[in-house]
mmCIF file of the N, C-alpha and C atoms, coordinates in Angstrom:
data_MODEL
# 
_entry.id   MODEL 
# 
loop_
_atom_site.group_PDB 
_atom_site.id 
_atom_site.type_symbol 
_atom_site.label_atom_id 
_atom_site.label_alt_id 
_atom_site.label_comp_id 
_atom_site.label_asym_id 
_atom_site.label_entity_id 
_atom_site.label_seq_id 
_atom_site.pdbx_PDB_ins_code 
_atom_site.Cartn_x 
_atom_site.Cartn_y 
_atom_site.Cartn_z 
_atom_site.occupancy 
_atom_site.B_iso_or_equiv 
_atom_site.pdbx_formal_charge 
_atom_site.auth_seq_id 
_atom_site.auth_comp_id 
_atom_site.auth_asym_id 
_atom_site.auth_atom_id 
_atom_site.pdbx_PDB_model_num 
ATOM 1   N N  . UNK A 1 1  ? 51.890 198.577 62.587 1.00 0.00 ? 1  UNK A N  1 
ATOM 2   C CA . UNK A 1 1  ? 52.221 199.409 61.449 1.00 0.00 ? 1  UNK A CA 1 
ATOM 3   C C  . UNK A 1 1  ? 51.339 200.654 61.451 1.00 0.00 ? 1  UNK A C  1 
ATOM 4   N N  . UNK A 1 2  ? 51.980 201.545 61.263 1.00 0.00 ? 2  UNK A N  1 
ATOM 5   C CA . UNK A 1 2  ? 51.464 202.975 60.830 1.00 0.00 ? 2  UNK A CA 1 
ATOM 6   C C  . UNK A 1 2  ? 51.392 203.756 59.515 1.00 0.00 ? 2  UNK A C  1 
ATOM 7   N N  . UNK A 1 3  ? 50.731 204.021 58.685 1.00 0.00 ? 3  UNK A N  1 
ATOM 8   C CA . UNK A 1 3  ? 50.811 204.721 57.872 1.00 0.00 ? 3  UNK A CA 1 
ATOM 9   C C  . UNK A 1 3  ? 50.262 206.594 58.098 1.00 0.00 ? 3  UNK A C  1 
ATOM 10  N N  . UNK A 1 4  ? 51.209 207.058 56.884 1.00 0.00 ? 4  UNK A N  1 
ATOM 11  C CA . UNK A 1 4  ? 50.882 208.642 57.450 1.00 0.00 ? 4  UNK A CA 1 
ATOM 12  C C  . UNK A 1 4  ? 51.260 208.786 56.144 1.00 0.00 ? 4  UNK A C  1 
ATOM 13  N N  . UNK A 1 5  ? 50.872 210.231 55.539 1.00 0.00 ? 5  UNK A N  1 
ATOM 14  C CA . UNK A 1 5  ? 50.662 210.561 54.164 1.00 0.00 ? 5  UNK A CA 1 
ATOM 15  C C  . UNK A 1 5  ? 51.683 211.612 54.134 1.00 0.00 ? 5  UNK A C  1 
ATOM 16  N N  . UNK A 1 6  ? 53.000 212.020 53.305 1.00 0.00 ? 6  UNK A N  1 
ATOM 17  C CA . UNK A 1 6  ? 54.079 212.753 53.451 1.00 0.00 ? 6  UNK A CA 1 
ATOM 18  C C  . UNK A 1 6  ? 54.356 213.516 51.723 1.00 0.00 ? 6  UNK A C  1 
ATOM 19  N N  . UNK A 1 7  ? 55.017 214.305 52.041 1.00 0.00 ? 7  UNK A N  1 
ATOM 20  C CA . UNK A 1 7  ? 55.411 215.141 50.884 1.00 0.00 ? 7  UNK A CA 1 
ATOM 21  C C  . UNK A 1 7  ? 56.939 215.344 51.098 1.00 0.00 ? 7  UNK A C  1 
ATOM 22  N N  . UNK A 1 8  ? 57.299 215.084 49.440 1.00 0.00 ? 8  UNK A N  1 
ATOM 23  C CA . UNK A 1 8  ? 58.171 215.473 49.422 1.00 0.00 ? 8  UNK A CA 1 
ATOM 24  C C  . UNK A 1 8  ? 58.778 216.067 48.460 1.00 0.00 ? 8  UNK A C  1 
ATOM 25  N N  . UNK A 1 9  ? 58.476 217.437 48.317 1.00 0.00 ? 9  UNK A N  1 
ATOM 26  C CA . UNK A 1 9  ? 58.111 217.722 46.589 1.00 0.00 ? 9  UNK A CA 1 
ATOM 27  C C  . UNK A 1 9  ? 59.571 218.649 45.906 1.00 0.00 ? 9  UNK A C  1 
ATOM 28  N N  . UNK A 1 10 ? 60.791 217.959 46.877 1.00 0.00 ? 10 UNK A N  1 
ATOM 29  C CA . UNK A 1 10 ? 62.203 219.332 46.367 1.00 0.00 ? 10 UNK A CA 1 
ATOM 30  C C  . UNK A 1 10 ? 63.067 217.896 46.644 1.00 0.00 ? 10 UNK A C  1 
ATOM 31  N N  . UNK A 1 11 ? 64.262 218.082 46.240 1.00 0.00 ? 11 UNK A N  1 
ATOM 32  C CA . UNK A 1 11 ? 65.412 217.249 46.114 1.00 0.00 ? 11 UNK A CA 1 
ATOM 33  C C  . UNK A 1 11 ? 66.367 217.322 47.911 1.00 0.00 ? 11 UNK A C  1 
ATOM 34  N N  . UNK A 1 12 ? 66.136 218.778 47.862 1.00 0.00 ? 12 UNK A N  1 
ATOM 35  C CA . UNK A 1 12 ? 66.254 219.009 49.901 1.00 0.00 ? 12 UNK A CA 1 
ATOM 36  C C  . UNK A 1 12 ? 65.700 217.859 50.610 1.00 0.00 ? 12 UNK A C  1 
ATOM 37  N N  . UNK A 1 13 ? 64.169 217.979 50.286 1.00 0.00 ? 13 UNK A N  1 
ATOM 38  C CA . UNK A 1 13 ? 63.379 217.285 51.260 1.00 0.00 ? 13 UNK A CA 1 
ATOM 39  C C  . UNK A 1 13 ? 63.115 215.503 51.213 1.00 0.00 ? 13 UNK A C  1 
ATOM 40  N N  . UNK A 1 14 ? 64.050 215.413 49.817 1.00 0.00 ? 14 UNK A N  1 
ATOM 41  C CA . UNK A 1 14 ? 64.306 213.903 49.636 1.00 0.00 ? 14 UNK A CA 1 
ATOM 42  C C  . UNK A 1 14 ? 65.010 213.339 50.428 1.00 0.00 ? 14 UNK A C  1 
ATOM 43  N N  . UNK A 1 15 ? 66.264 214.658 50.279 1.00 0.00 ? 15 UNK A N  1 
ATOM 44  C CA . UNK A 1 15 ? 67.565 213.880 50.828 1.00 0.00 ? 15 UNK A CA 1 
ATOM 45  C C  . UNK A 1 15 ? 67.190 213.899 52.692 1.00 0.00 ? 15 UNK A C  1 
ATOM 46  N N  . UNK A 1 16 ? 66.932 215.130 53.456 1.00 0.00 ? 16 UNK A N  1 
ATOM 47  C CA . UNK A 1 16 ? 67.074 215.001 54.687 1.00 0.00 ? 16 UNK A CA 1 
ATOM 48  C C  . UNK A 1 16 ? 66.280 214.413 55.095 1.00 0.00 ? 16 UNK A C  1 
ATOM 49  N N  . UNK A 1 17 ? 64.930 213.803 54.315 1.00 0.00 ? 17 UNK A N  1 
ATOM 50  C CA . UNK A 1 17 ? 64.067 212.812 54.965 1.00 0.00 ? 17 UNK A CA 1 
ATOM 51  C C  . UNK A 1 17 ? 64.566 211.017 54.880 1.00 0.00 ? 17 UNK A C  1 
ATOM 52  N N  . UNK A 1 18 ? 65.353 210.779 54.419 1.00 0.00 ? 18 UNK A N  1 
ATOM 53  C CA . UNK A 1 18 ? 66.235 209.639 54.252 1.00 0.00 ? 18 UNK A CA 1 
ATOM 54  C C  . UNK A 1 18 ? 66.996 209.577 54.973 1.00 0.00 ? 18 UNK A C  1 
ATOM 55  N N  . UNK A 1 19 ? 67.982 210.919 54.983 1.00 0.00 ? 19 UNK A N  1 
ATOM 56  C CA . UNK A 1 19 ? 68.772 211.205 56.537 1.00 0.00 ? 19 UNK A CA 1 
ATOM 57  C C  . UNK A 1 19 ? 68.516 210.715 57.523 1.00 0.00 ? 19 UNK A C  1 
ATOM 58  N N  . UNK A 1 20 ? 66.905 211.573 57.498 1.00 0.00 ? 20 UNK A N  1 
ATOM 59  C CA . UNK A 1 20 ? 66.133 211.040 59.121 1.00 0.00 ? 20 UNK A CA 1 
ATOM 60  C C  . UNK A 1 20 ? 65.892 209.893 59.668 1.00 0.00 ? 20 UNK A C  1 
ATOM 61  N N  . UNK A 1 21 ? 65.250 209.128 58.427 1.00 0.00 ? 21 UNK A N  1 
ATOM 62  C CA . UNK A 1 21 ? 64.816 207.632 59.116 1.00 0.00 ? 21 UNK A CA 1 
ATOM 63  C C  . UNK A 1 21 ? 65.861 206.984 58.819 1.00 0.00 ? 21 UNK A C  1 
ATOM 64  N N  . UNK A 1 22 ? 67.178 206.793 58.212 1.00 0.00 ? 22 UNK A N  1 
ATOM 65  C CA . UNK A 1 22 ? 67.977 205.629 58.485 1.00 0.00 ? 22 UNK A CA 1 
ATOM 66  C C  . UNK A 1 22 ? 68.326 205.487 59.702 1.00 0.00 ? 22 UNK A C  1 
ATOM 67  N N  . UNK A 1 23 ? 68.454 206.589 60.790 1.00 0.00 ? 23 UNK A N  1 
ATOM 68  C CA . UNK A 1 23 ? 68.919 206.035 62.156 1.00 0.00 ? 23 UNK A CA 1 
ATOM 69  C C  . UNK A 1 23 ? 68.194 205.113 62.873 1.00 0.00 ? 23 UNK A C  1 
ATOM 70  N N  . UNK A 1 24 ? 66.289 204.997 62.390 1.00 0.00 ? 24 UNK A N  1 
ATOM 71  C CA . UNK A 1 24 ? 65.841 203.777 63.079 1.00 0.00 ? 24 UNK A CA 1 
ATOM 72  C C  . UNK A 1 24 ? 66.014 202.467 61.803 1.00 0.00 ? 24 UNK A C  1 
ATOM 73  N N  . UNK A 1 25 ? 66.172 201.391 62.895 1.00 0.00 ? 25 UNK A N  1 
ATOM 74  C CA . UNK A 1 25 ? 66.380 200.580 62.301 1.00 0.00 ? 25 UNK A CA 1 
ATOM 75  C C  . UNK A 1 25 ? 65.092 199.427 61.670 1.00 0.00 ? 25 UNK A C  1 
ATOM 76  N N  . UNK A 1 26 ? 63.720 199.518 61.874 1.00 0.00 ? 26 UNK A N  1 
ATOM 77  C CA . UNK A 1 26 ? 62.852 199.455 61.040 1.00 0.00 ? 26 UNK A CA 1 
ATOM 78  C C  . UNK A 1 26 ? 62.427 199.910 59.745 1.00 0.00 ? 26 UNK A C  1 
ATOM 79  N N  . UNK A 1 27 ? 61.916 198.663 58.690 1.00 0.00 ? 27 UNK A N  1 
ATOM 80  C CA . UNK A 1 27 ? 61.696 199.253 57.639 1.00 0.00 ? 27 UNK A CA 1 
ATOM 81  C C  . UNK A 1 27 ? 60.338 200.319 57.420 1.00 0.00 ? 27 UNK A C  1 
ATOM 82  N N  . UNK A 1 28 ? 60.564 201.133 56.491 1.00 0.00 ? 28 UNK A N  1 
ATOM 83  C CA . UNK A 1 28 ? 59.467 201.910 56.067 1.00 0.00 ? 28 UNK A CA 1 
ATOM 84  C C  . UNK A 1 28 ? 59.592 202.104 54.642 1.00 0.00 ? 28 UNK A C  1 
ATOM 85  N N  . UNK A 1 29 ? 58.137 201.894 54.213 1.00 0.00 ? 29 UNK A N  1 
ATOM 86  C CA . UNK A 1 29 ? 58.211 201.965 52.480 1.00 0.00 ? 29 UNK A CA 1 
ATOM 87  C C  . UNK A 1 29 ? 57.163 203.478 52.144 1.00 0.00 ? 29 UNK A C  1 
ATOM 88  N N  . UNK A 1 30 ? 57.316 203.692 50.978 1.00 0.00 ? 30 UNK A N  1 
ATOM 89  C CA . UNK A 1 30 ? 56.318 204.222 50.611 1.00 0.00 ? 30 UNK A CA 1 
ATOM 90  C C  . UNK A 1 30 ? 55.556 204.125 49.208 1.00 0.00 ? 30 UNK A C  1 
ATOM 91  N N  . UNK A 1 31 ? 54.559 203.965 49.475 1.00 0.00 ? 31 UNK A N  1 
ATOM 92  C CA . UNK A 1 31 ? 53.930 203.509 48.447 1.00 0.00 ? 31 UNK A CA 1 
ATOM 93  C C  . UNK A 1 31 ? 52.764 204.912 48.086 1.00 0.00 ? 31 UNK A C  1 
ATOM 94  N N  . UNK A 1 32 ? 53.151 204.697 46.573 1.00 0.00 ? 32 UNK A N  1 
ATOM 95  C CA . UNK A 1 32 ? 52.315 205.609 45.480 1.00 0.00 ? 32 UNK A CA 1 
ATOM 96  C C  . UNK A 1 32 ? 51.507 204.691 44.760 1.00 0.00 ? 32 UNK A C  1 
ATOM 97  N N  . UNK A 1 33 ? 50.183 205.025 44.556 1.00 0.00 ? 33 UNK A N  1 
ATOM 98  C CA . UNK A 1 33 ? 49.461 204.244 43.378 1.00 0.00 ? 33 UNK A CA 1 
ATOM 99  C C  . UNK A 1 33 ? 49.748 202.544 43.497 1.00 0.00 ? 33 UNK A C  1 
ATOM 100 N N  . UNK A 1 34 ? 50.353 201.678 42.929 1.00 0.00 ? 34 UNK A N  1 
ATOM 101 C CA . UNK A 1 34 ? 50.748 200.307 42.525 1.00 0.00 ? 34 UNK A CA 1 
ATOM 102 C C  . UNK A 1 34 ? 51.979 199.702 43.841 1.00 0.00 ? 34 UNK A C  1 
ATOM 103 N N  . UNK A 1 35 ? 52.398 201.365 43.266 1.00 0.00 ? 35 UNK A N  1 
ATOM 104 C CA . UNK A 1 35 ? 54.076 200.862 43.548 1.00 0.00 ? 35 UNK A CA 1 
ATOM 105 C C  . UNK A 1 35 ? 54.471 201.117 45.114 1.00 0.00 ? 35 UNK A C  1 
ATOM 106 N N  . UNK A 1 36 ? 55.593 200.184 45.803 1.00 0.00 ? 36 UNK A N  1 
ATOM 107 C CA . UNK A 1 36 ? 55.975 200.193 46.697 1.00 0.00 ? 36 UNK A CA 1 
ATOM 108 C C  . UNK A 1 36 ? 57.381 200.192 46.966 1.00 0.00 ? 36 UNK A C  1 
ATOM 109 N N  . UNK A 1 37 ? 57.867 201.599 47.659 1.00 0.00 ? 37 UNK A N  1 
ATOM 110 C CA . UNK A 1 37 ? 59.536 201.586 47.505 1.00 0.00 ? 37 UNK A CA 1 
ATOM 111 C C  . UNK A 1 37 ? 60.135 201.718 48.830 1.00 0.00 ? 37 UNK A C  1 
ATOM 112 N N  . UNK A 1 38 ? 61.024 201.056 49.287 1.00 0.00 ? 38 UNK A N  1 
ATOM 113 C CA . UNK A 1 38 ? 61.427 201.399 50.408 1.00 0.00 ? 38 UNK A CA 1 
ATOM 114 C C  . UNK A 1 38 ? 61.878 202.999 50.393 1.00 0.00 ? 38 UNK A C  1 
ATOM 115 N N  . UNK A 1 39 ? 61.867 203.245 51.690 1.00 0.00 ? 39 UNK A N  1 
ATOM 116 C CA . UNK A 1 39 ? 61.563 204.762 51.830 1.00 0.00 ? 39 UNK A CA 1 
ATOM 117 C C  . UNK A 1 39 ? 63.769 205.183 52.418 1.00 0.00 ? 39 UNK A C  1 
ATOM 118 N N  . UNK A 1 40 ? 63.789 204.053 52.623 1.00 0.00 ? 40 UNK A N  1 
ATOM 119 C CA . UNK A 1 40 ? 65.520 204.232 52.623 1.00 0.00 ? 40 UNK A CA 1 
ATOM 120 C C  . UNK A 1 40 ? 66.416 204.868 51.513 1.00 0.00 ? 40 UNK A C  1 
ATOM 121 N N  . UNK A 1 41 ? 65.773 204.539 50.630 1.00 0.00 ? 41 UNK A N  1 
ATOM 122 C CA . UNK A 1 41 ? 66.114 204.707 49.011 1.00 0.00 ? 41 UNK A CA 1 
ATOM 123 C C  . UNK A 1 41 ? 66.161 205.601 48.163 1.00 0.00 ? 41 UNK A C  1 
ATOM 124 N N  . UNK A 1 42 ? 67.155 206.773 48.305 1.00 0.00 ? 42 UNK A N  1 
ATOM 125 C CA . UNK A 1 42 ? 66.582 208.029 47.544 1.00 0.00 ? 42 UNK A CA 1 
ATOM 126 C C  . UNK A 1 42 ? 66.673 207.640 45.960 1.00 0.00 ? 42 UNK A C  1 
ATOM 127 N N  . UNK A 1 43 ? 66.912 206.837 44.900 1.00 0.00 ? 43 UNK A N  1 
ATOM 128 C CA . UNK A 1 43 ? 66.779 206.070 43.756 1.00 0.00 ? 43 UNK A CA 1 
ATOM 129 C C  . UNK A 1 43 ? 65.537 205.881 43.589 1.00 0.00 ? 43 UNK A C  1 
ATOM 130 N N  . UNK A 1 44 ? 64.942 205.001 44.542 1.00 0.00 ? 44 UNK A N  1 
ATOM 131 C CA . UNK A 1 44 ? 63.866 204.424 44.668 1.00 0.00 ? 44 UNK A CA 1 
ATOM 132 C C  . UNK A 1 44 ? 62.595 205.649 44.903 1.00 0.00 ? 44 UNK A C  1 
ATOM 133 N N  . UNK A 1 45 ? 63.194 206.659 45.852 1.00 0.00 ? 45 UNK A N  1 
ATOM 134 C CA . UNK A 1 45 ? 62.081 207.763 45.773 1.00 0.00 ? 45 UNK A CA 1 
ATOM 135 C C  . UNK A 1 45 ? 61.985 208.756 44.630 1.00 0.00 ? 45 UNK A C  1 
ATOM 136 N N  . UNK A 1 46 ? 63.263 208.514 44.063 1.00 0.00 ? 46 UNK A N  1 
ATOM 137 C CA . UNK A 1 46 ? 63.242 209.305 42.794 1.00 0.00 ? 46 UNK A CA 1 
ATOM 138 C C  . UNK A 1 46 ? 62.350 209.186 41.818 1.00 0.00 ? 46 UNK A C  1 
ATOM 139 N N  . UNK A 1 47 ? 62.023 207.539 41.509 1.00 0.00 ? 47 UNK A N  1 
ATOM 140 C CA . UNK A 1 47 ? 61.357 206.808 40.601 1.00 0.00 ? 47 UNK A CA 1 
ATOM 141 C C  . UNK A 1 47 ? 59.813 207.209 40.731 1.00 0.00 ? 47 UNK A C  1 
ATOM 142 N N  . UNK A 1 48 ? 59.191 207.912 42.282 1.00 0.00 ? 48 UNK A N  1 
ATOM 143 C CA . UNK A 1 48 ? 58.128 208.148 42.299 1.00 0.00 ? 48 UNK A CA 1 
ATOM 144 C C  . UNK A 1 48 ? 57.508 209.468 41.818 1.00 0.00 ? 48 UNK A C  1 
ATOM 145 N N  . UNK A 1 49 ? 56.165 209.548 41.384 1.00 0.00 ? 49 UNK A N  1 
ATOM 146 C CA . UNK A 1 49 ? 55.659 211.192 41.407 1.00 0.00 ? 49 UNK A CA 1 
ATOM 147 C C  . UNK A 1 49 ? 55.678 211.860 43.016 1.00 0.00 ? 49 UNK A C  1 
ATOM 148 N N  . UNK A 1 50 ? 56.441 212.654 42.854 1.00 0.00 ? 50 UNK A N  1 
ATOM 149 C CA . UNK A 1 50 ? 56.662 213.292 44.197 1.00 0.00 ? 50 UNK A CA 1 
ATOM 150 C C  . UNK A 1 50 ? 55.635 214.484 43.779 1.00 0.00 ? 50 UNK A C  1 
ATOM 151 N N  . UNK A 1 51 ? 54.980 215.343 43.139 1.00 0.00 ? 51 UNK A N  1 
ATOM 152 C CA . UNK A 1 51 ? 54.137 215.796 43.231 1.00 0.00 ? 51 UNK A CA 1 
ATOM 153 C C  . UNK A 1 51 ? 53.090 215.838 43.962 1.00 0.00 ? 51 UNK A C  1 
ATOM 154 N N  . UNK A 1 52 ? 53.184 214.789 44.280 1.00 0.00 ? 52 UNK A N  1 
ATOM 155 C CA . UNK A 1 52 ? 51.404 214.173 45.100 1.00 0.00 ? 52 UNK A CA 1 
ATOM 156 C C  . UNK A 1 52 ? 51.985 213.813 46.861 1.00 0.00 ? 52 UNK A C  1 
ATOM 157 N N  . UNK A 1 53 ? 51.270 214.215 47.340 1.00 0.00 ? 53 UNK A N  1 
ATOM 158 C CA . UNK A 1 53 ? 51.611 213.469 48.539 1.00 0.00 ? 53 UNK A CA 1 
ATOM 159 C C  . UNK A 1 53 ? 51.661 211.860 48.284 1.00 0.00 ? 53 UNK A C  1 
ATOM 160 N N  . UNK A 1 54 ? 52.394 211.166 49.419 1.00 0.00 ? 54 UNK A N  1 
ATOM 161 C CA . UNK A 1 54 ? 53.255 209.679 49.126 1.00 0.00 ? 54 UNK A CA 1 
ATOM 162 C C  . UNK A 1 54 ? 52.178 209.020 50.300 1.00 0.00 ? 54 UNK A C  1 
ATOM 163 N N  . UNK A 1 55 ? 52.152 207.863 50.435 1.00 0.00 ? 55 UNK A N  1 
ATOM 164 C CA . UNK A 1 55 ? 51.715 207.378 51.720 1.00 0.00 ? 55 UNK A CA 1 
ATOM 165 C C  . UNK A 1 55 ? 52.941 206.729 52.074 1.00 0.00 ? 55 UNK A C  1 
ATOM 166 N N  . UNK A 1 56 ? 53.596 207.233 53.477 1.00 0.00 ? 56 UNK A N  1 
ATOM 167 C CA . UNK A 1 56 ? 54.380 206.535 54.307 1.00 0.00 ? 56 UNK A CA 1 
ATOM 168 C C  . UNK A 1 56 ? 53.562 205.234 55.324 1.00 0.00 ? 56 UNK A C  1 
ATOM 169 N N  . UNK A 1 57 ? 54.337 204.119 54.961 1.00 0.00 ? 57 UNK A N  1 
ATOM 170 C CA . UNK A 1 57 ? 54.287 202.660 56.090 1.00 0.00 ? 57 UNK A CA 1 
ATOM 171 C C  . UNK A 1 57 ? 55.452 202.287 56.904 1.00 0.00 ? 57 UNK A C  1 
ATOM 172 N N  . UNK A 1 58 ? 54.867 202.787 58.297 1.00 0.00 ? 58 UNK A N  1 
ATOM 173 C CA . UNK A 1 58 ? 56.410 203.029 59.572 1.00 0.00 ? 58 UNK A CA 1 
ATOM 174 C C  . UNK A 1 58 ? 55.978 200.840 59.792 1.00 0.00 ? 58 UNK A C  1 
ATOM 175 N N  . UNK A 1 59 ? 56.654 200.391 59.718 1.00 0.00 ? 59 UNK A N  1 
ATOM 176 C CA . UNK A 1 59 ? 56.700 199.097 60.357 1.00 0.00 ? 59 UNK A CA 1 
ATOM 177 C C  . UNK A 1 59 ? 57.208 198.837 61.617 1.00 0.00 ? 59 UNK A C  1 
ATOM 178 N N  . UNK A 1 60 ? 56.933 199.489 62.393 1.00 0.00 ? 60 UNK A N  1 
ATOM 179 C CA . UNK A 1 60 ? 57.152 199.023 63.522 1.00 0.00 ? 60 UNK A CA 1 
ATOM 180 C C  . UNK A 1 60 ? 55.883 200.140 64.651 1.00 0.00 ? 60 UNK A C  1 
ATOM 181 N N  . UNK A 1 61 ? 55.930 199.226 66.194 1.00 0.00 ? 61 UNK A N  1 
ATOM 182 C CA . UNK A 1 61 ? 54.537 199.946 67.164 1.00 0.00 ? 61 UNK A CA 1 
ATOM 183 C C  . UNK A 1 61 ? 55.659 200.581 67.985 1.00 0.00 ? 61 UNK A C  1 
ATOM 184 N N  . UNK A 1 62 ? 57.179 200.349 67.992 1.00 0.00 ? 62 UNK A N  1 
ATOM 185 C CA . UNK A 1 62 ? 57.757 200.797 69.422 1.00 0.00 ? 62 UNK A CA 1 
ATOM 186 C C  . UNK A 1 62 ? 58.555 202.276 68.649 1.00 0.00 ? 62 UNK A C  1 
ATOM 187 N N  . UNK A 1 63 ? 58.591 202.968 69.522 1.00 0.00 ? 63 UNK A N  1 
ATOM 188 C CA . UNK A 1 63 ? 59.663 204.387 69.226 1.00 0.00 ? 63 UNK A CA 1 
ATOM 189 C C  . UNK A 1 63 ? 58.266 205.136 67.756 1.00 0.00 ? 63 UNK A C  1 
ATOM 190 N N  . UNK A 1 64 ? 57.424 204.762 68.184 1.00 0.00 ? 64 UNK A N  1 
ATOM 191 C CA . UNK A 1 64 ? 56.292 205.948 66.948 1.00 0.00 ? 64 UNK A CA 1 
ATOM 192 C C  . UNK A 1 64 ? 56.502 207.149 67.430 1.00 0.00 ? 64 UNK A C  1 
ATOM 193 N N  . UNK A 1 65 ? 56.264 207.224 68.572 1.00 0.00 ? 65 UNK A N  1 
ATOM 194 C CA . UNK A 1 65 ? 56.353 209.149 69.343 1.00 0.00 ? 65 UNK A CA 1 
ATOM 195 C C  . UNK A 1 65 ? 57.444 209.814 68.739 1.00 0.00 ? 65 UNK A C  1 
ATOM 196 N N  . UNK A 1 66 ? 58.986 209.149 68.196 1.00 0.00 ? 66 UNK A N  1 
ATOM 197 C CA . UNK A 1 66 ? 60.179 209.760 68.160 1.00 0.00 ? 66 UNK A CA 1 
ATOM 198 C C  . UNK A 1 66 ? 60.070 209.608 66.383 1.00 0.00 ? 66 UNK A C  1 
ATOM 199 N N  . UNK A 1 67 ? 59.690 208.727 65.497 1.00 0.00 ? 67 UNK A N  1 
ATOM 200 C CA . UNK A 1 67 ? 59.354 208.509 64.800 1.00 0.00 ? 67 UNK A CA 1 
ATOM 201 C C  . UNK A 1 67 ? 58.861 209.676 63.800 1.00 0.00 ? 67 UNK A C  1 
ATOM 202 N N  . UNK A 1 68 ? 57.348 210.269 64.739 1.00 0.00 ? 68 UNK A N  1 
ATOM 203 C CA . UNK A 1 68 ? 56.415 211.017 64.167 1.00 0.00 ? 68 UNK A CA 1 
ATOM 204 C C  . UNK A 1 68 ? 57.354 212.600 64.235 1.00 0.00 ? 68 UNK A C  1 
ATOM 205 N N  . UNK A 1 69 ? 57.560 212.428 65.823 1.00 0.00 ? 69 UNK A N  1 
ATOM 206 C CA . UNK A 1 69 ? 58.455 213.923 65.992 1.00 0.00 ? 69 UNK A CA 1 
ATOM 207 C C  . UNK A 1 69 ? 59.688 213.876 64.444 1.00 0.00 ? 69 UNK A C  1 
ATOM 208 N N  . UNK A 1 70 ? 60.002 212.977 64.280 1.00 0.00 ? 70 UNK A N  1 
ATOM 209 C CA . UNK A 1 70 ? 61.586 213.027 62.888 1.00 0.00 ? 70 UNK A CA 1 
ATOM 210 C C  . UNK A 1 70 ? 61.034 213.541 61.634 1.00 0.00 ? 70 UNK A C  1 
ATOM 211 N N  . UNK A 1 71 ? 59.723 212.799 61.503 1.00 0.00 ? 71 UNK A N  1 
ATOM 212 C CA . UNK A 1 71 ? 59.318 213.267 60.514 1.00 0.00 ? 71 UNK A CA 1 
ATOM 213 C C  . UNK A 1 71 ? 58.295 214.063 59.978 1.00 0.00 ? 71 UNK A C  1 
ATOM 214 N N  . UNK A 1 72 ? 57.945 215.009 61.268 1.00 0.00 ? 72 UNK A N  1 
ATOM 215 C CA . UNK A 1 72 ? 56.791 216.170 61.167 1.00 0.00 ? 72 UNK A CA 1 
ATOM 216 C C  . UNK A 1 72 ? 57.256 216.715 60.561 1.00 0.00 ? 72 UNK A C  1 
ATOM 217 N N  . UNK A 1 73 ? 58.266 217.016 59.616 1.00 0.00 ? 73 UNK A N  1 
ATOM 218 C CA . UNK A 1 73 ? 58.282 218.790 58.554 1.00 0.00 ? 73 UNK A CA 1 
ATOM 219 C C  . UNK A 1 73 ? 57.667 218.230 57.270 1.00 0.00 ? 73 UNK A C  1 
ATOM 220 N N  . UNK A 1 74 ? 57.920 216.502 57.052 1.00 0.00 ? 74 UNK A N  1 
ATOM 221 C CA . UNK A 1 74 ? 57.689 216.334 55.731 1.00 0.00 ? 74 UNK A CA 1 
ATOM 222 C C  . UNK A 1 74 ? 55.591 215.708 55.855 1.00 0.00 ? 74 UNK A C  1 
ATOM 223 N N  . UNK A 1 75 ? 55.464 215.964 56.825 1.00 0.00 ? 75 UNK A N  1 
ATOM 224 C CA . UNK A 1 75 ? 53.810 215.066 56.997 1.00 0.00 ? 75 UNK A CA 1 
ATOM 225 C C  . UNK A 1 75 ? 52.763 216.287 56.269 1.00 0.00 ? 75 UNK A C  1 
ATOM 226 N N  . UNK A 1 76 ? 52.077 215.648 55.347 1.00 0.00 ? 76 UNK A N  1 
ATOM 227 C CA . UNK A 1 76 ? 50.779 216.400 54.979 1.00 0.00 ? 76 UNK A CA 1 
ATOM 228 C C  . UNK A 1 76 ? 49.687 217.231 55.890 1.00 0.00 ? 76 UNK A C  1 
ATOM 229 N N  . UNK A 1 77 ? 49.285 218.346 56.342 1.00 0.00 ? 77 UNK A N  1 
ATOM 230 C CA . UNK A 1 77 ? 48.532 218.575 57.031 1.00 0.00 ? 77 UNK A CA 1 
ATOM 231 C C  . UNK A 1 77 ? 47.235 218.061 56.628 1.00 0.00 ? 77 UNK A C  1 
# 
């Protein structure tokens, strides 16, 4: 498992980052504060403060390289 810290602070960047990861088929959640939402879920990401950067959890060790490349626009510098 990997975690990486992501933003997603516009309704754009909700939707095409959901886009992105449904094509792999591992889960990934993200968790704010308490709470933990699958990251499949634009409902579920709705429910969060998107203000803040999110911490993303990739569950899986295989395909990270293609993974990280999908989701570099939304990663925190």
């Amino acid at each position: 498992m990997k975690t990486v810290q992501i933003s997603l602070n516009s309704i754009d960047k909700v939707k095409s980052f959901v886009n992105a990861i449904t094509q792999f088929d591992f889960d990934f959640d993200l968790i704010s504060g308490r709470y933990v939402i699958d990251a499949k879920s634009i409902m579920g990401i709705f429910s969060l403060d998107l203000s803040k950067p999110i911490d993303l959890a990739i569950h899986s060790e295989e395909n990270l390289d293609e993974i990280m490349e999908v989701i570099k626009p939304y990663l925190v510098d």
